[in-house]
SEPA-248377 format. One line per 3 residues: their letters; for each residue x, y, z of C-alpha. Coordinates in steps of 0.25 Angstrom, whole numbers, plus 2048, in hexadecimal, padded with zeros to 3 digits. Layout:
<recs>
a	X/Y/Z  ...
</recs>
This chain:
<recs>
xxx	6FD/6F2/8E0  6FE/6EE/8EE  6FF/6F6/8FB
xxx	70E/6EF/8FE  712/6F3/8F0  70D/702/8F0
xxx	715/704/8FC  723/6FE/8F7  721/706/8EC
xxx	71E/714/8F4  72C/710/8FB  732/710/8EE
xxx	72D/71C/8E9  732/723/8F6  73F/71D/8F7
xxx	741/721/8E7  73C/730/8EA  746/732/8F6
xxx	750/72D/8F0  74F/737/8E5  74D/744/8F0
xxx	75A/73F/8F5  761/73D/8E9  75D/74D/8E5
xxx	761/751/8F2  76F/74C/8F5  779/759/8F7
xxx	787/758/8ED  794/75E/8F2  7A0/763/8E9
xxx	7AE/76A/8EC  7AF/778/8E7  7BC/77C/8E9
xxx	7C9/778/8F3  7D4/780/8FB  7DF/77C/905
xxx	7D4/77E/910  7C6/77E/90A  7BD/776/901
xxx	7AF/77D/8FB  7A6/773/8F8  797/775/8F2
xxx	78B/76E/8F2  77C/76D/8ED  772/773/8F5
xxx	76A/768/8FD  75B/76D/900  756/76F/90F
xxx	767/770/913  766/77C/91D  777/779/91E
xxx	783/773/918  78F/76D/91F  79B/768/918
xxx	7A7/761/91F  7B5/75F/91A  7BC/754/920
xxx	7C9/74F/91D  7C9/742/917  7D6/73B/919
xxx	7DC/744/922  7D8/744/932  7D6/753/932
xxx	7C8/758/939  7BC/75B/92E  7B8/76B/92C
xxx	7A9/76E/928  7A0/77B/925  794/77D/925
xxx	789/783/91A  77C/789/919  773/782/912
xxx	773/78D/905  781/789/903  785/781/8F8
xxx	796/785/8F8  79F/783/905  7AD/784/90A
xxx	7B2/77B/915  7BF/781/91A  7CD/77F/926
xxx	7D0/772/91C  7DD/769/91A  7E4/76D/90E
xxx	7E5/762/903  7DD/759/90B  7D0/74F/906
xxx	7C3/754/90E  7B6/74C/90D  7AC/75A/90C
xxx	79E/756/910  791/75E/90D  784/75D/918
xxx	778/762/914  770/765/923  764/769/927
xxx	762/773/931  761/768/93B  771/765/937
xxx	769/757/931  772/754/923  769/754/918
xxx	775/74F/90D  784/74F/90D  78E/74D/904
xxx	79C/74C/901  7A9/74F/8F9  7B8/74C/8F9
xxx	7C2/758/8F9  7D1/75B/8FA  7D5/769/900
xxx	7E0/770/8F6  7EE/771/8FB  7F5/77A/906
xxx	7F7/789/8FE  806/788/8F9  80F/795/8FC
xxx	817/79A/8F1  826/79D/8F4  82B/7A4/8EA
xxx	828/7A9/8DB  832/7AC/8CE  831/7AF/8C0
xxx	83D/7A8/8B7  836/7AA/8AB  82F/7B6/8A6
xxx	820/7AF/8A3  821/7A5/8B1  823/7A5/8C2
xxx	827/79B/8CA  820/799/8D6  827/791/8E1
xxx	81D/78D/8EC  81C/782/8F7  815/774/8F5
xxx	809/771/8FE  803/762/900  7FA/75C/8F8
xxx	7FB/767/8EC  7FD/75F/8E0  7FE/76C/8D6
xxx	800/77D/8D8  7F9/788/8D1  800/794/8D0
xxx	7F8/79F/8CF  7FE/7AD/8C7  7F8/7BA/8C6
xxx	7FB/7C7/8BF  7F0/7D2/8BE  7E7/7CA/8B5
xxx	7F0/7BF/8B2  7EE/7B2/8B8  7F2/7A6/8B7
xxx	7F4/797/8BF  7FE/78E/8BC  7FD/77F/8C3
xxx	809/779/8C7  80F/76B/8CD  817/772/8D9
xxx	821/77C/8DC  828/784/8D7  81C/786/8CC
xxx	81E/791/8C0  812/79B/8BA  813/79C/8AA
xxx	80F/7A6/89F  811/7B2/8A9  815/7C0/8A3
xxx	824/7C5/8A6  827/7CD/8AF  819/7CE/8B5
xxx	815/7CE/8C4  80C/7C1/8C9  807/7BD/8D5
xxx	808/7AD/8D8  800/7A3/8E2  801/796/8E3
xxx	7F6/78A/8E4  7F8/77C/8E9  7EE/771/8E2
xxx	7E8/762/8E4  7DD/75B/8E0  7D5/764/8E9
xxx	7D5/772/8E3  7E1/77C/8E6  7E4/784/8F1
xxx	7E3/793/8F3  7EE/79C/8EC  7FC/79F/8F5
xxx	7FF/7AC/8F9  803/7B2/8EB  811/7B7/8E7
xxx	815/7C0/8DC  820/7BD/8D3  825/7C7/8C5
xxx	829/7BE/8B8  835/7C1/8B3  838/7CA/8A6
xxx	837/7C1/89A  844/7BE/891  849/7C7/885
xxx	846/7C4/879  854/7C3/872  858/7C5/863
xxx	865/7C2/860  86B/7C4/852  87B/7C2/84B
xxx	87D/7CF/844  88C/7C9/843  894/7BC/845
xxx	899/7C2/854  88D/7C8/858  87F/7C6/85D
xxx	874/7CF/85F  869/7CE/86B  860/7D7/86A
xxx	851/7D6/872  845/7DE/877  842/7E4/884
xxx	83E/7DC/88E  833/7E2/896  838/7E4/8A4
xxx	846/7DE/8A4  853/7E8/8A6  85D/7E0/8A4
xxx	862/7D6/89A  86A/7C9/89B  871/7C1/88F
xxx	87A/7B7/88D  881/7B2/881  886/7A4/881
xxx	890/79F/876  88B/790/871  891/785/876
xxx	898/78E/87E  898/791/88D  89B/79F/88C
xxx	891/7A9/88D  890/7B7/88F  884/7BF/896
xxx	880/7CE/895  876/7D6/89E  871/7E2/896
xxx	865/7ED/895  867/7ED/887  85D/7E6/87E
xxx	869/7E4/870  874/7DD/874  882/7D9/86C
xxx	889/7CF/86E  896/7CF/866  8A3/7C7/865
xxx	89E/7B9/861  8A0/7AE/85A  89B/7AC/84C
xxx	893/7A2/848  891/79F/858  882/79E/85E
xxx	882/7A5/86B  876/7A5/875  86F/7B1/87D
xxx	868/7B0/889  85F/7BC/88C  859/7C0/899
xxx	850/7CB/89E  852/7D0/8AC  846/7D8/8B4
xxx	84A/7E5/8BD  849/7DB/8C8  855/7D2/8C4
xxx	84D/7C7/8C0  851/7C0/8B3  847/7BD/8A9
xxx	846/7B2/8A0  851/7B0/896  852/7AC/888
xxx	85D/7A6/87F  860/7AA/870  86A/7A4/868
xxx	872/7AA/85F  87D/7A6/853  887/7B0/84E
xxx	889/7B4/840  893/7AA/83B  8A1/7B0/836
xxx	8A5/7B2/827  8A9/7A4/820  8B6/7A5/816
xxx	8B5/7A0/809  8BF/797/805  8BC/794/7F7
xxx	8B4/798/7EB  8B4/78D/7E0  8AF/790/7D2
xxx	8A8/781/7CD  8A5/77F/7BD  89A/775/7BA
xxx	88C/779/7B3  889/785/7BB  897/78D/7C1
xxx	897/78E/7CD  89F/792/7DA  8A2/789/7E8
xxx	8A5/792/7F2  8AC/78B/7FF  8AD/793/80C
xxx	8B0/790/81C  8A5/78D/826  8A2/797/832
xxx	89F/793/840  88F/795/840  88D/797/831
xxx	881/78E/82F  880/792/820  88A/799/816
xxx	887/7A1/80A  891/7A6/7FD  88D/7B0/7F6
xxx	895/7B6/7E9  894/7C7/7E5  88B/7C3/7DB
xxx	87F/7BD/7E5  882/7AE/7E2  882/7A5/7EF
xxx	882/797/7F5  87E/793/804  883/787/80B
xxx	880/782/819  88A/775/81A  896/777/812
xxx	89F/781/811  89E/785/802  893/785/7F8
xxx	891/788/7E8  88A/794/7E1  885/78E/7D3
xxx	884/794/7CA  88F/79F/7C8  890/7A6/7BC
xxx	89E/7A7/7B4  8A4/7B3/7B4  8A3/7B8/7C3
xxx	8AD/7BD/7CB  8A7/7BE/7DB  8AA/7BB/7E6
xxx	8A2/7B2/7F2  8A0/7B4/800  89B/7AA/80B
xxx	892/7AD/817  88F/7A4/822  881/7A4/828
xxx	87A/7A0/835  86E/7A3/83C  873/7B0/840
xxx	876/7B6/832  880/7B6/829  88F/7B7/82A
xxx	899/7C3/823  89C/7BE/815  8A8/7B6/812
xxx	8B6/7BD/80B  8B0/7BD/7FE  8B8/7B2/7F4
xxx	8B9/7B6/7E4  8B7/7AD/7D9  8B6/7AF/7C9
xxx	8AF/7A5/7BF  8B1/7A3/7B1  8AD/7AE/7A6
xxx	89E/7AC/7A0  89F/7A9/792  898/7B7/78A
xxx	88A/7B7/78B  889/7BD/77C  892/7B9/771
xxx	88E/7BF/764  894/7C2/756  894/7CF/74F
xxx	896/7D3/741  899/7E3/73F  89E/7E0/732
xxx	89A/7D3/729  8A4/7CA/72A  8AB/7CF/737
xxx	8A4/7C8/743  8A8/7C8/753  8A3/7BF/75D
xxx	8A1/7C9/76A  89C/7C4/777  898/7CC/785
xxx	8A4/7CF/78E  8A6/7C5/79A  8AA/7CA/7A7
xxx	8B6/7C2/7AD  8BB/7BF/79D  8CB/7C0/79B
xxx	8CA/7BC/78D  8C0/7B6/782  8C2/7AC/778
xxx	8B6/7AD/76C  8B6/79E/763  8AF/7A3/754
xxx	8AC/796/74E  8A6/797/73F  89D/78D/73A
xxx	8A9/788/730  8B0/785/73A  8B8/791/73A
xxx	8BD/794/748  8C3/7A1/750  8C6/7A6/75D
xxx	8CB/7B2/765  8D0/7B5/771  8CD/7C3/777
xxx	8C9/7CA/784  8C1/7D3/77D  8B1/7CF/779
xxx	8B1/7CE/769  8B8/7C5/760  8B9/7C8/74F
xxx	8B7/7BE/744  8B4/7BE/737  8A5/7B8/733
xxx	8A2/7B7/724  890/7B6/720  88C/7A8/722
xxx	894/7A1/72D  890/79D/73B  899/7A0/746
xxx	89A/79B/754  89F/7A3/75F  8A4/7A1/76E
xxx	8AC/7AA/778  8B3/7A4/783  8B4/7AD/790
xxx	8C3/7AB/79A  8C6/7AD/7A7  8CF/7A8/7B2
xxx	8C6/79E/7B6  8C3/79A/7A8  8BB/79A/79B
xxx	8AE/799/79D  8A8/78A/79A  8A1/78E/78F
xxx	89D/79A/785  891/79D/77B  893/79A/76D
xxx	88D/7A5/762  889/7A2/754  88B/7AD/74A
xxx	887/7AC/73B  88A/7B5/731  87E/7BF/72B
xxx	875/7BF/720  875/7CD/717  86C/7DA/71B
xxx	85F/7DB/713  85E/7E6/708  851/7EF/704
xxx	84C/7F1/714  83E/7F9/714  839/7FC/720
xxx	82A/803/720  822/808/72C  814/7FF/72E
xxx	810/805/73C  814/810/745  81F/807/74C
xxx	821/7FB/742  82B/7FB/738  828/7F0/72D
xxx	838/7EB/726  838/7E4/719  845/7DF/713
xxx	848/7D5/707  84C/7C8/70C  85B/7C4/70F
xxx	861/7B7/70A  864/7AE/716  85C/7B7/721
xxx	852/7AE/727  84F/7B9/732  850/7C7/731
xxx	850/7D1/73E  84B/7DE/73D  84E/7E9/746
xxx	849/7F6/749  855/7FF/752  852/80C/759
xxx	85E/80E/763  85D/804/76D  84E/7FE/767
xxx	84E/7F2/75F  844/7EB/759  844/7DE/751
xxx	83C/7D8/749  841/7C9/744  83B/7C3/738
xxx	83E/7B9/72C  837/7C1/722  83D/7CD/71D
xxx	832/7D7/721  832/7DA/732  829/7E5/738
xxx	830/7ED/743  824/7F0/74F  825/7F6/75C
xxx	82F/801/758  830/80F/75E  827/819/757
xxx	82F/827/751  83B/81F/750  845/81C/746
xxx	84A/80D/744  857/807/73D  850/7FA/738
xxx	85A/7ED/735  858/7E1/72F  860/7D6/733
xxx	860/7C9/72B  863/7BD/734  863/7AD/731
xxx	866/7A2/73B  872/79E/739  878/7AD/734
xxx	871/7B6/73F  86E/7C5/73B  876/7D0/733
xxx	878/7DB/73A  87E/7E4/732  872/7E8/727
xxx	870/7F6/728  863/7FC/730  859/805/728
xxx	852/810/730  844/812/732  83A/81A/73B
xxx	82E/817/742  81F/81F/743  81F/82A/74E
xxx	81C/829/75B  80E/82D/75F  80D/83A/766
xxx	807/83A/777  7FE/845/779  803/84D/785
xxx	7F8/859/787  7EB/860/77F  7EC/86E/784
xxx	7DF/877/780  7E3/883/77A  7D5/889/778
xxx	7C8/883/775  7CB/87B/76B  7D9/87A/768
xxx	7E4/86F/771  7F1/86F/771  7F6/861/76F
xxx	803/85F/776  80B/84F/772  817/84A/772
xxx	820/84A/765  827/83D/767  82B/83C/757
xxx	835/844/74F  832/853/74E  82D/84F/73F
xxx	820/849/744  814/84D/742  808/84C/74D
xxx	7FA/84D/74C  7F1/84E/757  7E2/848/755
xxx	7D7/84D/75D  7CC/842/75B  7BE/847/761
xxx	7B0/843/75F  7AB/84D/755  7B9/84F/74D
xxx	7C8/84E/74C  7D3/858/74F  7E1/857/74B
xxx	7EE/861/74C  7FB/85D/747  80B/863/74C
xxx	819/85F/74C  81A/865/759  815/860/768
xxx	809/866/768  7FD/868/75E  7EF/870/760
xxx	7E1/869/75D  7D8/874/758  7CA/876/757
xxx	7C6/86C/761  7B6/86E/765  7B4/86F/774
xxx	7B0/865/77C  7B4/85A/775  7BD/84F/778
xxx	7CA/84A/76F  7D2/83D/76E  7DE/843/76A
xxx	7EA/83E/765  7FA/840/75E  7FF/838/751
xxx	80E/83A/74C  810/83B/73E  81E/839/736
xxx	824/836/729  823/828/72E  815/827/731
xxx	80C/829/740  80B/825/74C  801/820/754
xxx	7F8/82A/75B  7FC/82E/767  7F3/82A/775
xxx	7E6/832/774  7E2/83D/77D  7D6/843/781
xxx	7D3/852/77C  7C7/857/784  7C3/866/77E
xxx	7BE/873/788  7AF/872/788  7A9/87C/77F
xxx	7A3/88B/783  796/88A/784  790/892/777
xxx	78A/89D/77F  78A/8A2/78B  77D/8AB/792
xxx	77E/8B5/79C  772/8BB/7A4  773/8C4/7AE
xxx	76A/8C0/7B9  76D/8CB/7C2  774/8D7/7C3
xxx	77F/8D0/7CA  77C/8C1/7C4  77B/8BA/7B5
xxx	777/8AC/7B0  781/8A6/7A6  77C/89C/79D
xxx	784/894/792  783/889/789  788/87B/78C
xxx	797/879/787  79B/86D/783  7A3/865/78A
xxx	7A1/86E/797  79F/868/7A5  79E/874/7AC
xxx	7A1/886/7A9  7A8/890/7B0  7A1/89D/7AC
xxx	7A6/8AC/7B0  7A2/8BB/7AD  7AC/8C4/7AE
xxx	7AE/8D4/7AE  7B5/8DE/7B6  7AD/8DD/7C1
xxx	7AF/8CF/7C3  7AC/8C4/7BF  7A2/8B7/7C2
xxx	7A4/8A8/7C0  79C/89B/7C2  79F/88C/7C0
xxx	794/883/7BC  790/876/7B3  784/87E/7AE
xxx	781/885/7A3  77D/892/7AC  783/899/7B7
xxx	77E/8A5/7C0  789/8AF/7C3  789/8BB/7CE
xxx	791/8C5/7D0  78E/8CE/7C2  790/8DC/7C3
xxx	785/8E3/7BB  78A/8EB/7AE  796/8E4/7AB
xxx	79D/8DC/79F  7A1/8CE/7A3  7A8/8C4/79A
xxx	7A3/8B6/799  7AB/8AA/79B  7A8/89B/79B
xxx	7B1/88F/7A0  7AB/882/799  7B2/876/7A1
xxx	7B0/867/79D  7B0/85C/7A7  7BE/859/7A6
xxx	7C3/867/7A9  7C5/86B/799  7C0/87A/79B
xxx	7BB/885/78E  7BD/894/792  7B1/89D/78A
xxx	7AF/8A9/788  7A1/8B1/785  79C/8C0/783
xxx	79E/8C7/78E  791/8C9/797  78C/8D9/79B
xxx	784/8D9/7A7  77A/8E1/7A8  779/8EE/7AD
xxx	779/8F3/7BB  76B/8F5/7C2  76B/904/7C8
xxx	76A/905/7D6  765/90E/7DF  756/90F/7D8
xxx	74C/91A/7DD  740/91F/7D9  73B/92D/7DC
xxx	72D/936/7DA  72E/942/7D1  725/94E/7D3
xxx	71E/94C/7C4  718/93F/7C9  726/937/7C3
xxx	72E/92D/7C8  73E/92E/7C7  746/920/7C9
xxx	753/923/7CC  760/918/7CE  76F/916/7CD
xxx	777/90E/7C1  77F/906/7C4  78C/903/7BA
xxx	78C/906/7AD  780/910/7AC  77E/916/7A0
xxx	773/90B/79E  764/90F/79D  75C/90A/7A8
xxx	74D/907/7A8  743/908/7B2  737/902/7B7
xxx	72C/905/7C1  721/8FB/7C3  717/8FF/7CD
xxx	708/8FC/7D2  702/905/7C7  70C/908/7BB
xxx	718/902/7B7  722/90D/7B1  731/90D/7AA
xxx	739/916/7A4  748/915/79E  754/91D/7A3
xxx	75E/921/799  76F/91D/79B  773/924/7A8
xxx	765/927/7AD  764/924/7BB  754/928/7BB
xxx	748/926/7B5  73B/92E/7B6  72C/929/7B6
xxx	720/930/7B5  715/92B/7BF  707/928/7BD
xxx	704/924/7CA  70A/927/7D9  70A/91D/7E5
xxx	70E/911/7DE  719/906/7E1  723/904/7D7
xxx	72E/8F9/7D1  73A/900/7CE  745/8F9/7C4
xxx	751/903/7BD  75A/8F9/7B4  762/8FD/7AB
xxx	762/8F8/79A  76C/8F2/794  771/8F5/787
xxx	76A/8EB/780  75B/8F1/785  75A/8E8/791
xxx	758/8EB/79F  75E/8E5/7AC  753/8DD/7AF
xxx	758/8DA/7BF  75A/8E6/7C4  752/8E7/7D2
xxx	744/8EF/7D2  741/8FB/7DF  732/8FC/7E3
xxx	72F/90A/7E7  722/90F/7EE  71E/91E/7E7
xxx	716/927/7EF  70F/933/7E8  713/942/7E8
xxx	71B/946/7F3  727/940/7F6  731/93C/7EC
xxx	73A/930/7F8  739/923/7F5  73B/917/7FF
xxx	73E/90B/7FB  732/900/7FF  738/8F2/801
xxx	746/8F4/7FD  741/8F6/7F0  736/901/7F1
xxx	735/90F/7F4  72B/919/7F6  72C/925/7EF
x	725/933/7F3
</recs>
């Protein structure tokens, strides 16, 4: 590469590399933010810049050009004393500290608007203000600005006057007001306060009659008086009412007329509120009817015609037996179906949106009779037959058409509800009744065939197969092709219907004596009334089990109800897993004997008559007392305490046991087979007792020879020193005490005894030996040989010769001189 070359390309490389420093180093210049008199601009920070100077100058306007100067750590600045809603060119200079610009820039700016003044503020409405303010130049939108506590809120508006929404009534604000343009907005106007009015009552109105409404509402939070008026529509008449009152009435209208109300609140300052208007209809008044009209056709019916009401929108007629028809255009309508034989009357009510009219003058009508719902033919007697039918309201006479199947024809004319004729066996006749009134006969009427009857059947049996089934068997009948059997008890009937001269009778009442009748019947003949019934009885009723009462251990009373005849036998059947018990009466109760305790019975009742048994009765439960243990044990521990032992009882769960004297008595649950009991009192006859309970609360009282505790151990027990080298112990008795006692000394040397006759209370003992320590015990023997083996031993100390006092050593020795 040559020389010229190299050089061009250091140039390039040079010129390249500045371009770049001055391409990192050019300074950048924004708008921050606008008032009426200031624009704040910022910039980025431009190295080795010791300053900042940024000039506003009016760009089509002659006015002069304002600048402030900056340190050079400043990156924000304000440049103030400017034109309102004028354009400024803002220039940025970044100088050295020899004043020499190192880089500049530029922006474009408008200043807001003048600050508009607000002349006045009211409330019209309860959620909004109206601000009225003056228009500056240049602004081409307002903010106004509402604050309440920590409500706030701006609303942007084209020009004055300008309105604040979604406020709360009667609520303090303060207003300002902000003129705009395309360069920011201005600072607030000096503020205004302004109150919302009260907001508008809430109004109900109802038409509790055609010449009234009702306009009721709540309270409305802050207003003290009230202002309403009612306006007749289509009419310029109107009439306005101020009250405190929340109800008001307003009477004397017209019916079927829609009537508006406005309602306004008022605030303690005179200020009306906003206002509401509800519009009301009244009731419309009663149509007359002017015609009811009975129609004929398939179904009967009525049309019922009345005059329209001013405000009746739709119209209802209604008869006193609940029928109706509605009609909303004409001025009559039709309830189908009627039925015959009514006599009503029909009212008409108008209806609108407020409610119904007063009914109508009722208007009375009548139908023709109904034909009778049943005609039949009886024959008390063969041969003397009546067709007879149900009585028919609104009837003034009957005409009954008997028609036989010869041909044979008769009528009658009657106003009572039978008509005679003679039937012979074996002829079809055809019956019909017409019914008459003033309106008519009725269209038509039902027709009833009647045929004569076959004969009764002879040689009736009738035999019991099961407790409540009676089988009946006959011989057959000559032209019978059915036959109906019935069993009758007073009001309770049962059938049985069968081609086959045998029917069995089920389902009847047990204990209970039936007339049984059988009917032949054929097709064309019907059935023969008149054979003669033939009395039968069923099996008893089965006895209920009410209560088992224990009498003692193994007898129950058996308590049952007797629902048979006072002839009836009743056993009662104690079923049980090792045997069965049974007792038999005539009477309500019966006793089970010789039940084994602690057992458990299904137990049950069976009535028995002449006519056969019932079933048994609903089982019950027999549980039997538990049984007293086989013996009972009692060993005295103490003098003052014994252990009772038994045997097992079975069926027990747990024992109440108790020994009883004179003295008192000592008692003690438990679910053992043992129980320790205080409290004896020593020579004394108690009686033994025994509660076996079982788990279910069944409880066995026994009794056992009595128990004789044993005798009282003496007291007060000393041992003295006799001059001829002996030794008297001497004690107290206690209680009975014509017993003999006996007594032992055990010392360190010798043991010696001796026994004391009944009523001793000593005991002498020739000493071999002085100076020795000795056990003392004095108990007494019972009858049977045997010594009270608890009675507490004394330890005494005997000295030799020389002194015959004793101390006791130890609480239990003495020492004897």
């Amino acid at each position: 590469m040559g020389t010229t070359q190299f050089k061009m390309l250091r140039l390039l490389l040079l010129l390249a590399f500045t371009q770049i420093c001055a391409a990192q180093n050019d300074i950048t210049l924004s708008v921050f933010t606008v008032t009426s008199k200031s624009i704040t601009v910022q910039w980025s920070s431009y190295d080795n810049a010791s300053s900042y100077k940024i000039t506003a100058t009016p760009k089509n306007s002659p006015g002069r050009s304002v600048f402030a100067q900056f340190s050079g750590n400043s990156v924000m600045g304000s440049v103030i004393s400017l034109s309102p809603n004028t354009v400024y060119t803002m220039q940025l200079e970044a100088m050295d500290n020899a004043l020499n610009v190192l880089s500049d820039a530029e922006t474009e700016e408008t200043t807001a608007p003048e600050v508009p003044s607000i002349e006045k503020a009211y409330s019209k409405h309860s959620d909004s203000i109206t601000v009225e303010f003056t228009e500056v130049p240049g602004a081409t939108s307002y903010i106004l600005r509402a604050q309440s506590g920590n409500f706030f809120s701006e609303t942007t508006v084209t020009g004055s006057p300008g309105t604040v929404v979604q406020l709360q009534p009667y609520t303090d604000y303060e207003l300002s007001v902000m003129s705009v343009n395309s360069g920011g907005r201005s600072q607030p106007s000096d503020p205004i306060e302004a109150r919302t009015v009260v907001m508008a009552p809430k109004l109900n109105t109802t038409s509790p009659d055609n010449s009234t409404i009702l306009v009721s509402w709540p309270l409305v939070k802050n207003a003290v008086l009230y202002m309403l008026c009612i306006i007749r529509e289509d009419s310029n008449s109107r009439v306005k009412l101020n009250t405190t009152d929340t109800p008001v009435t307003f009477d004397g209208l017209e019916a079927g007329t829609t009537y508006c109300i406005k309602g306004t609140a008022w605030d303690s300052e005179g200020r009306a509120g906003d206002d509401i208007t509800v519009c009301q209809i009244t009731r419309p008044q009663s149509p007359d009817v002017t015609y009811v009209q009975v129609t004929q056709g398939r179904s009967l019916g009525i049309a019922v015609y009345w005059v329209l009401v001013q405000g009746g929108e739709d119209y209802m007629a209604w008869t006193t037996n609940g029928q109706n028809c509605t009609s909303t255009v004409n001025s009559y309508c039709y309830i189908i179906p009627v039925e015959c034989g009514q006599n009503h009357s029909v009212s008409v009510v108008a209806y609108n949106s407020a409610g119904p009219s007063d009914p109508s003058q009722s208007a009375e009508y009548i139908t023709y009779p109904c034909p009778p719902e049943n005609i039949w033919v009886v024959e008390p007697v063969a041969g003397n037959c009546s067709v007879v039918w149900d009585d028919v309201p609104l009837v003034e006479h009957y005409m009954a058409f008997i028609k036989r199947d010869d041909g044979t024809e008769k009528s009658c004319n009657t106003t009572g509800t039978t008509c005679p004729f003679s039937c012979m066996c074996g002829y079809t006749y055809l019956t019909t009744v017409f019914p008459y009134n003033q309106a008519g006969s009725s269209p038509y009427a039902q027709v009833r065939n009647y045929t004569t009857i076959p004969c009764c059947p002879q040689d009736v049996t009738i035999k019991l197969v099961s407790t409540e089934t009676l089988e009946v068997m006959w011989p057959s009948v000559k032209g019978a092709e059915l036959y109906e059997t019935t069993a009758a008890q007073t009001n309770d009937v049962i059938h049985c219907n069968d081609t086959a001269p045998v029917c069995a009778l089920s389902d009847l009442r047990c204990n209970t004596a039936y007339s049984v009748t059988v009917t032949p019947c054929s097709e064309l003949r019907g059935c023969n009334r008149t054979c003669a019934p033939s009395t039968h009885e069923t099996a008893p009723c089965a006895p209920e089990i009410l209560t088992m009462t224990q009498t003692n251990n193994s007898t129950f009373t058996v308590l049952y109800t007797t629902p048979n005849n006072p002839k009836t036998n009743y056993t009662i059947t104690a079923v049980g897993r090792y045997g069965t018990h049974t007792c038999q009466s005539r009477n309500t109760s019966c006793q089970l004997t010789q039940l084994p305790c602690g057992s458990t019975y299904e137990v049950m009742a069976v009535a028995t008559t002449t006519v056969g048994r019932s079933l048994p009765g609903f089982s019950k439960t027999l549980e039997t007392g538990p049984c007293c243990p086989m013996y009972v044990n009692v060993t005295q521990v103490t003098q003052a305490m014994t252990n009772v032992t038994w045997s097992p009882g079975s069926g027990a769960r747990y024992y109440i046991t108790s020994l009883t004297s004179s003295h008192g008595h000592a008692k003690c649950h438990t679910l053992d087979n043992h129980c320790l009991m205080g409290c004896i009192t020593c020579g004394t006859n108690y009686s033994v007792n025994l509660e076996a309970i079982s788990s279910t609360g069944h409880k066995s009282e026994c009794k056992y020879r009595g128990f004789s505790s044993s005798a009282c151990c003496p007291t007060s027990v000393k041992l003295y020193r006799r001059a001829n080298n002996s030794l008297r112990v001497y004690w107290r008795s206690l209680g009975a005490w014509m017993q003999n006692h006996t007594v032992e000394l055990n010392g360190t040397a010798a043991d010696y005894s001796c026994i004391a006759a009944a009523g001793s209370k000593y005991c002498d003992i020739q000493e071999e030996t002085c100076g020795d320590v000795y056990t003392v015990v004095v108990a007494p023997v019972g009858q049977n040989g045997i010594k009270v083996s608890f009675c507490q031993p004394r330890r005494y100390s005997v000295l030799c010769p020389g002194s015959n006092a004793g101390m006791v050593i130890s609480s239990r020795r003495q020492t004897v001189e």
